[in-house]
C-alpha positions as CSV (number, residue, x, y, z in Angstrom):
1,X,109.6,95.9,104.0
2,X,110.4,92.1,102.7
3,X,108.1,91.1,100.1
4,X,107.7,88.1,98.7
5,X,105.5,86.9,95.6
6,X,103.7,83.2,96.2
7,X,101.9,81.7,93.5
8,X,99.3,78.6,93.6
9,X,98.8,77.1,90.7
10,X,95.7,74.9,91.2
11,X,93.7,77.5,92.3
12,X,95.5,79.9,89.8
13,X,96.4,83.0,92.3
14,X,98.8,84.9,93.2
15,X,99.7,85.9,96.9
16,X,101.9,89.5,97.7
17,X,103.5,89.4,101.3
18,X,105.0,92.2,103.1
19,X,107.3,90.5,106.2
20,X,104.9,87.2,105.8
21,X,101.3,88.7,106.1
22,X,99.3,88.9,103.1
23,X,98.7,92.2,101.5
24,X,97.1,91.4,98.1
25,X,96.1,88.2,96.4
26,X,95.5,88.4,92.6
27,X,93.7,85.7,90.4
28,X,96.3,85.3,87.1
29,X,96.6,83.0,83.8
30,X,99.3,80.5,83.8
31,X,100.8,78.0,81.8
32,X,99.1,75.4,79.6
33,X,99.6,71.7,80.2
34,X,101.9,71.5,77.1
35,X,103.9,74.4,78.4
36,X,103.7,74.4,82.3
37,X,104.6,77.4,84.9
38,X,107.7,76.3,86.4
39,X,107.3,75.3,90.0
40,X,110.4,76.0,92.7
41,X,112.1,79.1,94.2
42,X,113.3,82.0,91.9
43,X,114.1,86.0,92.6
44,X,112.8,88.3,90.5
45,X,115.7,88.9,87.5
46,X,114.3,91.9,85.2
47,X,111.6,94.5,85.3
48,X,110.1,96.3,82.5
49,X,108.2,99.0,82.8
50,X,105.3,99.2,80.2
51,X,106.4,96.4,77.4
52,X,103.2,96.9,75.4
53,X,101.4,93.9,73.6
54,X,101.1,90.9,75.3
55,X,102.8,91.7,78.1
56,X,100.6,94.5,79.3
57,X,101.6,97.4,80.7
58,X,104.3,95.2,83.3
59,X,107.2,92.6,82.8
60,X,108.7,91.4,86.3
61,X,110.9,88.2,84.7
62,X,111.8,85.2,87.4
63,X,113.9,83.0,85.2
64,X,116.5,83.0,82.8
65,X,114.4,80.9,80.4
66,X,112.3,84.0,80.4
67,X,109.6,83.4,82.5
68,X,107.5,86.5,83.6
69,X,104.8,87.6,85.6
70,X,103.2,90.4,83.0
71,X,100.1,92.5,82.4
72,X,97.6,91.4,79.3
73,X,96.1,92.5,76.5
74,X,93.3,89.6,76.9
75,X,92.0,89.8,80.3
76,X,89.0,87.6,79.6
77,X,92.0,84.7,79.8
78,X,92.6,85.6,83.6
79,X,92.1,82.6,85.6
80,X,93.0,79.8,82.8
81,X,95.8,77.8,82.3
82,X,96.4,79.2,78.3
83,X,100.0,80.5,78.6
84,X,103.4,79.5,77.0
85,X,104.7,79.0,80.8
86,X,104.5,83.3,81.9
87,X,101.9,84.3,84.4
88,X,99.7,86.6,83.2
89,X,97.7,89.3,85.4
90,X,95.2,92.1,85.2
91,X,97.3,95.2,84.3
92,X,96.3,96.9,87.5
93,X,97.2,94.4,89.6
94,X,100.4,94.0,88.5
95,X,101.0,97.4,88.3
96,X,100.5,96.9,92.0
97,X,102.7,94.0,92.3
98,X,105.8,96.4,90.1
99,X,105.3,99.1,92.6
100,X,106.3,96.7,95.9
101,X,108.7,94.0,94.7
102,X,112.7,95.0,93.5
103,X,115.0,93.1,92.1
104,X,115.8,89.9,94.0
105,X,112.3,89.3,95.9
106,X,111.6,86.1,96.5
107,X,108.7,84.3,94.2
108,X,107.9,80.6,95.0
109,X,105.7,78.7,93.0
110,X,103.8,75.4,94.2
111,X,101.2,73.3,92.6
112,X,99.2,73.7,95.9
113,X,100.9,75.9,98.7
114,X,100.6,74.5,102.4
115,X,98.8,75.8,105.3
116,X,95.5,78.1,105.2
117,X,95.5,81.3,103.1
118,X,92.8,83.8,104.2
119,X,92.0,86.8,102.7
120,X,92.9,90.5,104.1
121,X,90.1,91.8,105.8
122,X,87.7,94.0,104.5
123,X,86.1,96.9,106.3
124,X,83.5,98.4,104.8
125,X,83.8,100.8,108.1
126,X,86.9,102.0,107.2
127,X,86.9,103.0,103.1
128,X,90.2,103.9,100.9
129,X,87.6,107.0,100.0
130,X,84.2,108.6,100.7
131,X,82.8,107.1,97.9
132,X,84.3,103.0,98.1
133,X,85.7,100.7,99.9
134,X,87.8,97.7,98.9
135,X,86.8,94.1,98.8
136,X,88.5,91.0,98.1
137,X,86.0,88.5,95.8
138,X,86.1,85.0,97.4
139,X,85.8,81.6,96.2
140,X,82.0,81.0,95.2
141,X,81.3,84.9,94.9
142,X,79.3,86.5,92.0
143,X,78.1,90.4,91.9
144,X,74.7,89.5,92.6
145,X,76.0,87.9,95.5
146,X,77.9,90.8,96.7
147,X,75.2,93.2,95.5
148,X,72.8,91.6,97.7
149,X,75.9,91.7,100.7
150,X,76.0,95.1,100.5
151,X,72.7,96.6,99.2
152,X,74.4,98.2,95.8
153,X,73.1,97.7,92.6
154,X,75.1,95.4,90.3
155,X,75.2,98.2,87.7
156,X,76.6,100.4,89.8
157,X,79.7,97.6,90.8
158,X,80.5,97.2,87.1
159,X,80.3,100.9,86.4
160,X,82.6,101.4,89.3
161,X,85.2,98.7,88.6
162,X,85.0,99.2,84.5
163,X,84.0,95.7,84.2
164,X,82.3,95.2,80.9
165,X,80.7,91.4,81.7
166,X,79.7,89.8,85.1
167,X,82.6,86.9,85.2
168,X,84.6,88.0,88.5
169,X,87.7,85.7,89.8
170,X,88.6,84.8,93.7
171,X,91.3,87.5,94.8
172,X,90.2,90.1,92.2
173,X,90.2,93.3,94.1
174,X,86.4,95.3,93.6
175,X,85.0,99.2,94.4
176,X,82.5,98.8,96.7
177,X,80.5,102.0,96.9
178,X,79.7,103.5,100.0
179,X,76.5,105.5,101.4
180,X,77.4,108.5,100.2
181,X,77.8,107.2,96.5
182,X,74.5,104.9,96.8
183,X,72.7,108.2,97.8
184,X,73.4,110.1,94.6
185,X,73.2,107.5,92.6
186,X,69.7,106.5,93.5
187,X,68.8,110.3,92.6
188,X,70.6,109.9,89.8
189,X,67.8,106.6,88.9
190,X,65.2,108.4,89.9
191,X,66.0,111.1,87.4
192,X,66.0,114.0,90.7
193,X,69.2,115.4,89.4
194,X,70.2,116.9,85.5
195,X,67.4,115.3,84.1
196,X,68.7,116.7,80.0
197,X,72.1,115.3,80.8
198,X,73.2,112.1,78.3
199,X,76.3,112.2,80.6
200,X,76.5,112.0,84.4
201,X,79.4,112.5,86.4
202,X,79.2,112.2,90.1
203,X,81.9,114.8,90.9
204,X,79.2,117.3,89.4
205,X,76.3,116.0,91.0
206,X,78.3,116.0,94.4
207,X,78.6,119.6,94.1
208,X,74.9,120.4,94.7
209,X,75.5,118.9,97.8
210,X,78.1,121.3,98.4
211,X,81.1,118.5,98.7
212,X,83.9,118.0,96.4
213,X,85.3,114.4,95.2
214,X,89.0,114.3,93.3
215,X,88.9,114.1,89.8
216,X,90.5,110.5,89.6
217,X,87.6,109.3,91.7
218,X,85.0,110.3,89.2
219,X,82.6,108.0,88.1
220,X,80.4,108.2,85.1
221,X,76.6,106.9,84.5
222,X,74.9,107.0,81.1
223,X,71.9,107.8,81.1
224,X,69.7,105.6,80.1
């Protein structure tokens, strides 16, 4: 596999390639006017593995001046230009971006790259789970938008993806819940199932109907 990182600045995303097709773009923070991201062709120098602070819970350096793309500890900054020249991510993504790229893969950096950058497919047909699929927020998107794409309630989106306000960026990777999970989540709203429970997890709920979902998968709903 040759990956290769690709960052546009003025729409303030980042583009992961494996052998020249896209695998994941990521919306990030970059540099301020005062103290730009460096433009040009680098290779990835240093990784760090959970720095803390600042930097996240990833450091993957590209220049000897120290440049870095890193996790956060303000991800409300994602998608602003507020940086002392690093590029600054959502820790899971680049948690994802650490786990693919090795020292000495290729990261360009343009103002505006050339040509047209689509999206990876989704297919809602095909889900990562039973209980969600994967999609790729595009330019102009906002979860009641995609809510109403898909029939799922917006609640049940930022329960999913722990978001904790409705601001979403283009590239930023969302759960999209399938059937299975709409179904017991509308019992769950219609109070058919642990009607005394403050706390609702789905794995439990999944059990009456005799079907098991892995522990990482769980989600929870507070009752309301």
């Amino acid at each position: 596999m040759a990956y290769k990182i690709y960052l546009e600045l003025n729409t303030r995303r980042l583009i992961l390639k494996n052998n020249e097709q896209i695998e994941h773009i990521f919306p990030v923070a970059i540099g301020k006017p005062s103290t730009p991201t460096p433009t040009g062709d680098f290779t990835i120098l240093n990784k760090i593995l959970n720095p803390g602070g600042v930097l996240g819970t990833r450091w993957i350096q590209f220049t000897w001046r120290e440049h870095g793309i890193h996790g956060t500890n303000q991800p409300h900054l994602i998608g602003q230009a507020v940086s002392l020249g690093c590029v600054r991510m959502y820790n899971h993504d680049v948690e994802v971006v650490y786990s693919k790229v090795s020292i000495g893969t290729p990261v360009i950096i343009r103002e505006s790259l050339t040509g047209n950058i689509e999206y990876p497919k989704d297919n809602p047909s095909d889900p990562v789970s039973e209980s969600y699929f994967i999609y790729t927020v595009r330019t102009g998107d906002s979860l009641w938008k995609i809510s109403q794409r898909y029939n799922v309630p917006v609640p049940l989106i930022k329960e999913l993806n722990q978001l904790s306000s409705d601001i979403i960026y283009p590239g930023q990777k969302l759960k999209i819940p399938t059937k299975n999970l709409l179904t017991i989540y509308s019992a769950y709203q219609h109070k058919l199932l642990y009607k005394q429970r403050p706390l609702w997890h789905i794995g439990e709920i999944r059990n009456i109907y005799k079907k098991r979902i892995p522990l990482y998968e769980r989600v929870h709903f507070q009752a309301k």
